[in-house]
N, CA and C atoms as an extended XYZ file, in Angstrom:
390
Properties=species:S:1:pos:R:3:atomname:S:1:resname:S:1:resid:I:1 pbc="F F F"
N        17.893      -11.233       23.939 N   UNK     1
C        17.700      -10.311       25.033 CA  UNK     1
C        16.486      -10.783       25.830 C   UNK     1
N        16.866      -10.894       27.110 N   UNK     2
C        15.852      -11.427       27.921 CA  UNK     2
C        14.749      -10.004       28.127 C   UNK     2
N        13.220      -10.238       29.071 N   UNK     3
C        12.486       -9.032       29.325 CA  UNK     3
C        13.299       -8.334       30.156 C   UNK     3
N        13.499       -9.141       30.967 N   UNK     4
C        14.127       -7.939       31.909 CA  UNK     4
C        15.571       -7.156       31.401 C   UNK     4
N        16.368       -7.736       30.553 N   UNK     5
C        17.043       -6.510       30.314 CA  UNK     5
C        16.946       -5.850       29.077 C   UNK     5
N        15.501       -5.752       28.448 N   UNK     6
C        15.033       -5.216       27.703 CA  UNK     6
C        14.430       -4.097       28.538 C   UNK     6
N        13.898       -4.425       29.558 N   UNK     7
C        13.599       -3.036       30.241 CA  UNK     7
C        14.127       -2.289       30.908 C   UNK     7
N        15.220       -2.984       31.295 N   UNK     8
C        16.447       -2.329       32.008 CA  UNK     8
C        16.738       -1.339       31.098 C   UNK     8
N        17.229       -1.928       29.442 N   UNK     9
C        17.274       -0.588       28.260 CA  UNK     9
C        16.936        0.075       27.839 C   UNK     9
N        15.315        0.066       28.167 N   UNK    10
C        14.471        0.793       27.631 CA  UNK    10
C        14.736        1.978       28.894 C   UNK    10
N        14.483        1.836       30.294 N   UNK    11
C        14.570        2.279       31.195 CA  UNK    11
C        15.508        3.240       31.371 C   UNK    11
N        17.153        2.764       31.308 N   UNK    12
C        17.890        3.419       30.926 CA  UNK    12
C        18.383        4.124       29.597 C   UNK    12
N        17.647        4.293       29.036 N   UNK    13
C        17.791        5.002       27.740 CA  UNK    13
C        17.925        6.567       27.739 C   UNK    13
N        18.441        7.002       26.978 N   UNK    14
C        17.858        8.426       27.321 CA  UNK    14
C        16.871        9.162       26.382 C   UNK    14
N        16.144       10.140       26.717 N   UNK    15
C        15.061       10.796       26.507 CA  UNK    15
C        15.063       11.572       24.787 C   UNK    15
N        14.694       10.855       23.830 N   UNK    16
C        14.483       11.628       22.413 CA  UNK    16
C        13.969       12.625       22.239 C   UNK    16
N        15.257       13.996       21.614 N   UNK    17
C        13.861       14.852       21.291 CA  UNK    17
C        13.317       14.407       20.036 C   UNK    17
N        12.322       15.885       20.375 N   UNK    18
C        10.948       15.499       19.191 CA  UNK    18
C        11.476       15.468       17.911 C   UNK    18
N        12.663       16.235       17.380 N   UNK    19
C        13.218       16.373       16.467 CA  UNK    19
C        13.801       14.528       16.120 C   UNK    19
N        14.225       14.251       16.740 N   UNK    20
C        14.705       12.816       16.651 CA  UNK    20
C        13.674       11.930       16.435 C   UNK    20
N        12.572       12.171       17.593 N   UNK    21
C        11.392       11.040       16.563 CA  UNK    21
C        10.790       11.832       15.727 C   UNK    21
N        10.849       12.514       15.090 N   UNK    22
C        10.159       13.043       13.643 CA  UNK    22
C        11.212       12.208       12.646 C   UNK    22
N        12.603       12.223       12.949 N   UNK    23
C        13.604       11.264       12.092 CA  UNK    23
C        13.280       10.172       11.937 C   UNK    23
N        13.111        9.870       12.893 N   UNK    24
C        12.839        7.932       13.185 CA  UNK    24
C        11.637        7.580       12.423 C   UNK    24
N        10.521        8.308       12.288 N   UNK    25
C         9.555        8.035       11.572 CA  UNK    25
C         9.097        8.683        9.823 C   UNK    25
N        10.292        8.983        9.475 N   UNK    26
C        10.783        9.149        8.149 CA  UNK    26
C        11.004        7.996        7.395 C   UNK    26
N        10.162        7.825        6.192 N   UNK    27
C        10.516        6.746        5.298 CA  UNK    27
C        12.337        7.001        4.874 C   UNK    27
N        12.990        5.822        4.603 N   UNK    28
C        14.322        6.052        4.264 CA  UNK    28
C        13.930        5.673        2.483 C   UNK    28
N        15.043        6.646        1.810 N   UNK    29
C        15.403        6.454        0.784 CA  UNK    29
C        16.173        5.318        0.114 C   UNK    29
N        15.365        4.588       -0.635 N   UNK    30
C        16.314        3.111       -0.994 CA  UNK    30
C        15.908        2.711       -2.275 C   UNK    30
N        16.476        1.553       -3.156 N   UNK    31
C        16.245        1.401       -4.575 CA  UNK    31
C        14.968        0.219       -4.548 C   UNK    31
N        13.644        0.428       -5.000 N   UNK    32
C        12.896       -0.778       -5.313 CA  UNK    32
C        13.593       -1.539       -6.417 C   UNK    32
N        12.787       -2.625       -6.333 N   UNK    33
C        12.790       -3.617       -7.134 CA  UNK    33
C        11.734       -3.126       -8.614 C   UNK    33
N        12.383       -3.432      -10.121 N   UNK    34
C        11.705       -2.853      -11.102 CA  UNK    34
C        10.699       -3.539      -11.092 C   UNK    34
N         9.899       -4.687      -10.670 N   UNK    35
C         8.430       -5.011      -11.089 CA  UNK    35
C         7.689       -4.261      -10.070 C   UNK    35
N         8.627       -3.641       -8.853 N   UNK    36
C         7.927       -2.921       -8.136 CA  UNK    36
C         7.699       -1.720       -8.378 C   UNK    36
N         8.870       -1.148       -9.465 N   UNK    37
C         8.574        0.204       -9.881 CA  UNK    37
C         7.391        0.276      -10.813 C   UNK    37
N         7.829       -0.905      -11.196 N   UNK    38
C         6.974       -0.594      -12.925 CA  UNK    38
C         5.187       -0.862      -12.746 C   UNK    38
N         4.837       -1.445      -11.328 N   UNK    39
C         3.343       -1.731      -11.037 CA  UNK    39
C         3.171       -0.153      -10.311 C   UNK    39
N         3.815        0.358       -9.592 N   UNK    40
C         3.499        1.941       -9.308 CA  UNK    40
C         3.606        3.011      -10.159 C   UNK    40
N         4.211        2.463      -11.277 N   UNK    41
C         4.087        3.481      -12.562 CA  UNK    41
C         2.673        3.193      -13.135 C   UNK    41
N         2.002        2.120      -13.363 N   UNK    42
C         0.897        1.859      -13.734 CA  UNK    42
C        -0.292        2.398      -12.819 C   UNK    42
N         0.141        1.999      -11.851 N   UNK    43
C        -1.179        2.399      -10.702 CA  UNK    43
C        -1.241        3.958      -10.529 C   UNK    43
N         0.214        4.774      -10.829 N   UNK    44
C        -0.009        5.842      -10.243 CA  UNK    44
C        -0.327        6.511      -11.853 C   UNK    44
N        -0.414        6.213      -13.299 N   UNK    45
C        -0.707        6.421      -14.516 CA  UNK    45
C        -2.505        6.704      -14.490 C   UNK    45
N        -2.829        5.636      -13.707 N   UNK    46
C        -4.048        5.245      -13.853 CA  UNK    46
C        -4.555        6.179      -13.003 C   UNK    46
N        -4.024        6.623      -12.253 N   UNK    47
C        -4.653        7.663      -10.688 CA  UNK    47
C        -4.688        9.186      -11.304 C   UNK    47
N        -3.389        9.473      -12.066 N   UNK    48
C        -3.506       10.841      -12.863 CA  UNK    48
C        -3.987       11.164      -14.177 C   UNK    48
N        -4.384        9.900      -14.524 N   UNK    49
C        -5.103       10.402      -16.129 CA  UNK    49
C        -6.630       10.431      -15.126 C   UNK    49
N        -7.347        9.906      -14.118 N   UNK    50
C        -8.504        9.441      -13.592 CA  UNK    50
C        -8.790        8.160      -13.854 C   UNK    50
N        -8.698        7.720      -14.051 N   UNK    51
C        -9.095        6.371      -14.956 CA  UNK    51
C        -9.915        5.524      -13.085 C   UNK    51
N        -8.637        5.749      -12.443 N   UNK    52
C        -9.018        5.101      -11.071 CA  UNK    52
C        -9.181        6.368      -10.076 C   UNK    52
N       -10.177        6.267       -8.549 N   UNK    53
C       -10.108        7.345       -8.082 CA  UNK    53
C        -9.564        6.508       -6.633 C   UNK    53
N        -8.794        7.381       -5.862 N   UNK    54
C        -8.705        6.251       -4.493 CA  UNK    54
C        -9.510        6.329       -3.695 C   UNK    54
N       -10.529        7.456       -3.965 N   UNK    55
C       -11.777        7.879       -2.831 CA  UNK    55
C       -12.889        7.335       -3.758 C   UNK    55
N       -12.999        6.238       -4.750 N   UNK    56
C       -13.894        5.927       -4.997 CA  UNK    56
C       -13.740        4.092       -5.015 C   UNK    56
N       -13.576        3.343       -4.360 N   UNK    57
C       -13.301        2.251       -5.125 CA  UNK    57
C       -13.555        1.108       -6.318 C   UNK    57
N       -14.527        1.197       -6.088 N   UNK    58
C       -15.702        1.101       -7.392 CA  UNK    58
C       -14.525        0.947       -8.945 C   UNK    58
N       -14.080        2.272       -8.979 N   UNK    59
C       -13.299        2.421      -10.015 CA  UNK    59
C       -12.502        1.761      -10.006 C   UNK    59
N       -11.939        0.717       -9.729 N   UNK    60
C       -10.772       -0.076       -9.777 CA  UNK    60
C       -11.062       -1.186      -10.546 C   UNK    60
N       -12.620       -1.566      -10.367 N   UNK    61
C       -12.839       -2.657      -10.915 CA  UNK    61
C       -13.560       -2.316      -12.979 C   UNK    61
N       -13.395       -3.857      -13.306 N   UNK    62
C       -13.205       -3.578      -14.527 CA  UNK    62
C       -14.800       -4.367      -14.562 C   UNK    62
N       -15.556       -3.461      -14.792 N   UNK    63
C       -17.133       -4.307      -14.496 CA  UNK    63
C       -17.745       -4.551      -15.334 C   UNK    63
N       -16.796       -5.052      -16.587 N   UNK    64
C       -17.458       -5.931      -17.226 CA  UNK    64
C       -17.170       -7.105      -16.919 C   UNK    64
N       -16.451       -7.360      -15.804 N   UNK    65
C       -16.006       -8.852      -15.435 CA  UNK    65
C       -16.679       -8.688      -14.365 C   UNK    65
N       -16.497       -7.839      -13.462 N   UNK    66
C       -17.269       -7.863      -11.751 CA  UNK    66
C       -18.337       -8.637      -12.385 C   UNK    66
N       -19.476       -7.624      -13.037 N   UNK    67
C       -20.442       -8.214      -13.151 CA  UNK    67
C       -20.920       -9.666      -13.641 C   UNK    67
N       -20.098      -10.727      -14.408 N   UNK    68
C       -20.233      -11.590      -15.147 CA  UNK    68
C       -19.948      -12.425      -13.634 C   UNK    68
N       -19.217      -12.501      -12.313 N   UNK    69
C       -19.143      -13.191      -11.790 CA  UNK    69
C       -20.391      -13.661      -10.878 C   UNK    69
N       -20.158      -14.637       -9.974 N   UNK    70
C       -21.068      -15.167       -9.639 CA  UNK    70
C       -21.397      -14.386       -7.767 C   UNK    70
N       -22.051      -13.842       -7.415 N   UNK    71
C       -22.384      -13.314       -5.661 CA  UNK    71
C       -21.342      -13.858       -4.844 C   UNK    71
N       -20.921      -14.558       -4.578 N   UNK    72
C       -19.952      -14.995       -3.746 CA  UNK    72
C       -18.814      -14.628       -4.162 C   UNK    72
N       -18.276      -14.569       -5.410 N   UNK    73
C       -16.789      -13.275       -5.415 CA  UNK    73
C       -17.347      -12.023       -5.347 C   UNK    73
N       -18.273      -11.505       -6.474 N   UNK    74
C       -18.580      -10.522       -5.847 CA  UNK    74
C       -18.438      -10.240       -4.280 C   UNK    74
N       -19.161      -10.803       -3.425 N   UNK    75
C       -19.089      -10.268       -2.174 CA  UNK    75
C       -17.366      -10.433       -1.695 C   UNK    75
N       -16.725      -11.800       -1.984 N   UNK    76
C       -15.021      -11.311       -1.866 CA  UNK    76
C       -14.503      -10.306       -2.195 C   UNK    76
N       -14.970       -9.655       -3.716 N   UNK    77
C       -14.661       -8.682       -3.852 CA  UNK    77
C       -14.442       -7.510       -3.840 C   UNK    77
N       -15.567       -7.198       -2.674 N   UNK    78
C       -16.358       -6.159       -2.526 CA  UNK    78
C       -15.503       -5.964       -1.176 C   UNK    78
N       -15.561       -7.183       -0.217 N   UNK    79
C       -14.448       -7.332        1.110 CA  UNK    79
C       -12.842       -6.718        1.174 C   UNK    79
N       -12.850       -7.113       -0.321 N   UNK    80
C       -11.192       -6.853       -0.192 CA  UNK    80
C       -10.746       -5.420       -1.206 C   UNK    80
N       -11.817       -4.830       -1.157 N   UNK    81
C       -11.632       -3.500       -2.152 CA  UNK    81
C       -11.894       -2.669       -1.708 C   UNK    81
N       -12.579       -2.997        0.211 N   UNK    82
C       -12.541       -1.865        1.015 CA  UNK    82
C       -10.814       -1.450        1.462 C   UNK    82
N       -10.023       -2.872        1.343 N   UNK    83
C        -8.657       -3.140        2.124 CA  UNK    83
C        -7.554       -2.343        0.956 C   UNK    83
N        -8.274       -3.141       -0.597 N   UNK    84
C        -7.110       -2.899       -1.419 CA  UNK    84
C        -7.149       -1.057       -1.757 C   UNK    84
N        -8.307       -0.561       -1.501 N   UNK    85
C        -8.558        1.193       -1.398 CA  UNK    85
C        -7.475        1.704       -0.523 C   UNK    85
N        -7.942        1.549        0.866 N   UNK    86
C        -6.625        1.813        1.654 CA  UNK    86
C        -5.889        1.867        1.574 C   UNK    86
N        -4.966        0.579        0.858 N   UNK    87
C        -3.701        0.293        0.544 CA  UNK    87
C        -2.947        1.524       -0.576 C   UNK    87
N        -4.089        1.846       -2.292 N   UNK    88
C        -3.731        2.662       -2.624 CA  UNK    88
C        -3.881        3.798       -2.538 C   UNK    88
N        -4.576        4.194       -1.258 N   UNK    89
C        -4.723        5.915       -0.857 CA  UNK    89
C        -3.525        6.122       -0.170 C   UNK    89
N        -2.739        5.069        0.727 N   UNK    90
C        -1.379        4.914        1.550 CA  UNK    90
C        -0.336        5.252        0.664 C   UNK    90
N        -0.525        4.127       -0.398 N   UNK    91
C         0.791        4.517       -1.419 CA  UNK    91
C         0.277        5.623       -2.395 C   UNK    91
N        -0.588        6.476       -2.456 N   UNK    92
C        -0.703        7.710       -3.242 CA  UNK    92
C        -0.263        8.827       -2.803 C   UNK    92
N        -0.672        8.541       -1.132 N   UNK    93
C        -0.025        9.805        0.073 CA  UNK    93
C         1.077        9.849       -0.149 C   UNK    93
N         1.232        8.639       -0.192 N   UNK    94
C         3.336        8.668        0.144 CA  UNK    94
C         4.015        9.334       -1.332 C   UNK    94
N         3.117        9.327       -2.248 N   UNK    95
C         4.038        9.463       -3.435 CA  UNK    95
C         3.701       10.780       -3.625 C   UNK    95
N         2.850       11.594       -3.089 N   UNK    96
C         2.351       12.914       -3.290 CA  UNK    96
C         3.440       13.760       -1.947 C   UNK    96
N         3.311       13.322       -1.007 N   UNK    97
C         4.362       13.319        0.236 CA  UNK    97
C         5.495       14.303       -0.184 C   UNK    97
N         5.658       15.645        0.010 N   UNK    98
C         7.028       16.165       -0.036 CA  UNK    98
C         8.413       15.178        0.415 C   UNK    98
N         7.782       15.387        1.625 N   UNK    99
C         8.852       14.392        2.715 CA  UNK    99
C         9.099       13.184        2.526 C   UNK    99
N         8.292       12.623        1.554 N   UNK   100
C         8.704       10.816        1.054 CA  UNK   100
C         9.865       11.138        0.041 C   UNK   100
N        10.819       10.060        0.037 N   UNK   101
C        11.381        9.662       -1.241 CA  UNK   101
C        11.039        8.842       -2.249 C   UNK   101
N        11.253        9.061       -3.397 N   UNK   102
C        11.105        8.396       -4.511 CA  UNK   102
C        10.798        7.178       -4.374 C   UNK   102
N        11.669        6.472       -3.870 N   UNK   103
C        11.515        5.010       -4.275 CA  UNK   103
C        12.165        4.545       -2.264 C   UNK   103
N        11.706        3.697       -1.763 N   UNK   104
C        12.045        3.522       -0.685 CA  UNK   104
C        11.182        1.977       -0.462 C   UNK   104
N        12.405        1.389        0.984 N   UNK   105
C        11.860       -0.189        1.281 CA  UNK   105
C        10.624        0.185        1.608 C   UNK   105
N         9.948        0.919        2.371 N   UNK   106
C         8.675        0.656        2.797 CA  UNK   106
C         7.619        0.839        1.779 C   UNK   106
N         7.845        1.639        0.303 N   UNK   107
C         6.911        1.775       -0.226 CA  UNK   107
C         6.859        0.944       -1.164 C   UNK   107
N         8.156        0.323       -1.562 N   UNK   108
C         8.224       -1.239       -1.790 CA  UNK   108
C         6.867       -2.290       -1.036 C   UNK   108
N         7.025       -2.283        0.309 N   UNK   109
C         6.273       -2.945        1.038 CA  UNK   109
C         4.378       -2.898        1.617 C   UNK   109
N         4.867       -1.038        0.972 N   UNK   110
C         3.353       -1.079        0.794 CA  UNK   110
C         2.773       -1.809       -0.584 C   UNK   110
N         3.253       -1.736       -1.706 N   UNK   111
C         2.912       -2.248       -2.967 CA  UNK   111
C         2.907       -3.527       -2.558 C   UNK   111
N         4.024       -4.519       -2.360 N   UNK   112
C         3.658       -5.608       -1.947 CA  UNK   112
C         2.746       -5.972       -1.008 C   UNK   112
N         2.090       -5.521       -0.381 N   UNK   113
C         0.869       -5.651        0.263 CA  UNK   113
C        -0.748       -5.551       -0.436 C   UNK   113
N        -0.599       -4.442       -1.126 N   UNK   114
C        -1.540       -4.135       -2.489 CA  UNK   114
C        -1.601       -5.716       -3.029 C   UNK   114
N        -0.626       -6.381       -3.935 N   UNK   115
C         0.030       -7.116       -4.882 CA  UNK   115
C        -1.222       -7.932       -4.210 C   UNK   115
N        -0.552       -8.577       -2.403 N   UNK   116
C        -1.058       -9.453       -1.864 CA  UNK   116
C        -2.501       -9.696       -2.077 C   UNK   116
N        -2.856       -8.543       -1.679 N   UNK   117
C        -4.602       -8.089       -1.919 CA  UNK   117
C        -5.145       -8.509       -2.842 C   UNK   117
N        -5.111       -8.013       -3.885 N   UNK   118
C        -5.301       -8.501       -4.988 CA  UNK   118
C        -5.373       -9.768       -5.615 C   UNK   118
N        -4.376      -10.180       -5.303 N   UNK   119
C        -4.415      -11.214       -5.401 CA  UNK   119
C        -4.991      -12.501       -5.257 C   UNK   119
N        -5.527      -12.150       -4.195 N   UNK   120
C        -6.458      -13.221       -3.791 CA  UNK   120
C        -7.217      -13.558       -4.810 C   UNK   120
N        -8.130      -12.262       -4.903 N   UNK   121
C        -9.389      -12.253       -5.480 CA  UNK   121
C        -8.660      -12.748       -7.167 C   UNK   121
N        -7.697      -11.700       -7.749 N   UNK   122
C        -7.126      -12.242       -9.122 CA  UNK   122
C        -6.596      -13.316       -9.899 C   UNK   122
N        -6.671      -14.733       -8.544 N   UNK   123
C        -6.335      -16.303       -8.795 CA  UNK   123
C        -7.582      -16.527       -9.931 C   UNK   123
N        -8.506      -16.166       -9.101 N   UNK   124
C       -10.026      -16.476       -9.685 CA  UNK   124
C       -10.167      -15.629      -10.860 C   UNK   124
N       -10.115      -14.600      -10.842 N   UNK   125
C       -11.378      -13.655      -11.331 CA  UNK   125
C       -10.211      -12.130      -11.608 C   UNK   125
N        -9.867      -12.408      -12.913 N   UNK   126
C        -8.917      -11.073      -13.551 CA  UNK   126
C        -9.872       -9.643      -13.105 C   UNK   126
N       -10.263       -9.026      -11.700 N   UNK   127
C       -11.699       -7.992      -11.414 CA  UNK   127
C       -10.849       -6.304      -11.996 C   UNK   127
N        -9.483       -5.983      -11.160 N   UNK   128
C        -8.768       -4.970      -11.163 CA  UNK   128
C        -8.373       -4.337      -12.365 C   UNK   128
N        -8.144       -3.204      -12.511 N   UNK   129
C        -7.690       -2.503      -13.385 CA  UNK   129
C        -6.217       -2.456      -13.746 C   UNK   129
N        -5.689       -2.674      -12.553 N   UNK   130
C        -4.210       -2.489      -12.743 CA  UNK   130
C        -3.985       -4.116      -11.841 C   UNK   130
C-alpha cells in the first residue's frame, strides 16, 4: 500500500465508537507457550508469597551475588532493573486485570521481553531471583 492510498483509507474510513476502541485495545485471549507459562508461574509465586516486591526492585536481586560482583555490572545492573521492574509491574497489572485473560499473545510478549532483560545481565552474572 502506497502513502497515498493509505490515507485515502484512513480518510475514508468511518468513525469508531468509543465502545469499539475500548475492543480494539483489549488483550485477546490465546494459548502461551509452557516455558512461558511456567516462568509466570514462578515470577508471579514469588510476587504472592513476597519474596519479590514490584514497587521495590532491589528485591529481585539475589545479593549475595550482586554484591560479590565487580562496579561495572553492578552499575549494568542497576540500569536494567529500573527496565526489568517495569516490565514486571506490566505483567503483574495484567494478571491482576479483571479484563485480561489468562494466558494471551501479548502477555506472552510481555514475558518475553522481561526474559530479554534479564538476560543480558544473566550471560554474566546469575543476579535475579527468578
Amino acid at each position: 500500500m502506497t502513502d497515498d492510498e493509505f490515507i485515502t483509507t484512513v480518510t475514508n474510513s468511518e468513525e469508531q465508537t468509543t465502545e469499539d476502541q475500548v475492543k480494539t485495545g483489549q488483550a485477546v485471549a490465546g494459548k502461551m507457550d509452557d516455558e512461558h507459562k511456567n516462568f509466570m508461574k514462578t515470577l508471579m509465586s514469588l510476587i504472592d508469597k513476597g519474596e519479590i516486591n514490584p514497587a521495590d526492585p532491589k528485591t529481585f536481586l539475589k545479593m549475595e551475588v550482586y554484591s560479590k560482583i565487580d562496579e561495572q555490572w553492578q552499575d549494568k545492573t542497576d540500569l536494567a532493573l529500573l527496565n526489568i521492574a517495569n516490565q514486571v509491574k506490566l505483567i503483574d497489572d495484567f494478571r491482576k486485570s479483571a479484563d485480561s485473560p489468562d494466558e494471551s499473545p501479548q502477555l506472552q510478549t510481555m514475558v518475553e521481553q522481561l526474559w530479554q532483560m534479564k538476560q543480558r545481565i544473566e550471560e554474566t552474572h546469575d543476579v535475579f531471583k527468578f
